[in-house]
C-alpha positions in Angstrom: 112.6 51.5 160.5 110.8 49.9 158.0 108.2 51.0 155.0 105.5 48.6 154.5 103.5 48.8 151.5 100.3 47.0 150.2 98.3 46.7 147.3 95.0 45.2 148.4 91.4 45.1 146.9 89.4 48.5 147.9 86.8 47.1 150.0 89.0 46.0 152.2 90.1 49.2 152.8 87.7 50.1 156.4 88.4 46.7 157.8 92.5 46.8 157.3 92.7 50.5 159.0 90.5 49.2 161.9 93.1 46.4 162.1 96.3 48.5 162.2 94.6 50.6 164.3 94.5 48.4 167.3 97.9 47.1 166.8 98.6 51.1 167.4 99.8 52.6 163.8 98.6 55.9 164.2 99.0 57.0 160.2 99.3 55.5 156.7 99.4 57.2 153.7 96.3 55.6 151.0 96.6 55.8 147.4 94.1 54.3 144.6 95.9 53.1 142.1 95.5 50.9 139.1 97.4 47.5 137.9 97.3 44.0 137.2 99.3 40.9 138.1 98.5 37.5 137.3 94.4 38.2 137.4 95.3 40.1 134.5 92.5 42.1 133.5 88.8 41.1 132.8 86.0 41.7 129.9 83.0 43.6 130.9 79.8 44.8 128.7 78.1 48.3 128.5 75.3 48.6 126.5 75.7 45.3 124.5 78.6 46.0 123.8 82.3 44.1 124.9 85.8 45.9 126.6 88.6 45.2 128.0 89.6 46.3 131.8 93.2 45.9 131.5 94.0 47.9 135.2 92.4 46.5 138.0 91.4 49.3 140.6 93.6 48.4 143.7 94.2 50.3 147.4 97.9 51.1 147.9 98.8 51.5 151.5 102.1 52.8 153.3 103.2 52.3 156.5 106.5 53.7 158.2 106.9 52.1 161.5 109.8 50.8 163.9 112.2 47.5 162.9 110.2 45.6 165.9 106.6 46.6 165.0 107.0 46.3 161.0 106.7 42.1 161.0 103.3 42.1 163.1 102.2 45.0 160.2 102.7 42.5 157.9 101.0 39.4 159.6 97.6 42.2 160.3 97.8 43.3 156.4 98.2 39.3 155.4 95.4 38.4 157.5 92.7 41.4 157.2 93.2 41.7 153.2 92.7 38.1 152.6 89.8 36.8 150.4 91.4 33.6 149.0 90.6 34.6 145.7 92.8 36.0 143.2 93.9 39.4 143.4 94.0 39.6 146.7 97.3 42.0 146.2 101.0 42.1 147.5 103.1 43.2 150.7 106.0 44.5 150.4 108.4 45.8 152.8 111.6 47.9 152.4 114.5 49.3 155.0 114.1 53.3 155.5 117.3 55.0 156.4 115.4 58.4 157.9 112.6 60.0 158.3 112.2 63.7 159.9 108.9 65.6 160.7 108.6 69.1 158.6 106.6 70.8 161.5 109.2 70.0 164.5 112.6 68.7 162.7 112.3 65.3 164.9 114.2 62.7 163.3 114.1 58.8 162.9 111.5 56.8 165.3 110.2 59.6 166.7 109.1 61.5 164.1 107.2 58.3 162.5 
């Protein structure tokens, strides 16, 4: 099995769960979080006045899913999150050894 994780800008948020959705992942865990990369930060002004946005408001998305489904996750993420413009966030994707479902005790595939 494999964990996929993306950072991604939040309005595309609808449009990459409609995605995964019809390449069947049933559930993803969403997070807003906050960072910066190489867009690094941008100045804004409130009330005449200049500051600093160092974090960039960002979508974090996991998906657990099996070894054969987790490269066309990626390929969907890559392709629905893309803008072309900077900040357009990461994909990473790591090995999970196990995963077990509190509510029944099912382990590994079938509990994702």
């Amino acid at each position: 099995m494999k964990k996929v994780e993306a950072i991604i800008k939040p309005f595309k948020l609808d449009e990459v769960k409609d995605a995964l959705n019809e390449i069947g992942i049933q559930g993803m865990t969403v997070t807003e979080v906050k960072g910066f990369g190489r867009q690094k930060g941008h100045t804004e002004l409130y009330r005449s006045a200049e500051y600093v946005v160092d974090f960039i408001p960002k979508i974090k998305i996991e998906v657990v899913t099996s070894d054969s489904l987790a490269q066309k996750v990626v390929a969907v993420l890559e392709k629905t999150a893309k803008t072309g413009k900077i900040g357009d966030g990461k994909i990473f994707v790591y090995p999970v050894e196990n995963v077990v479902r509190i509510r029944t005790g099912e382990q590994g595939e079938a509990a994702v």
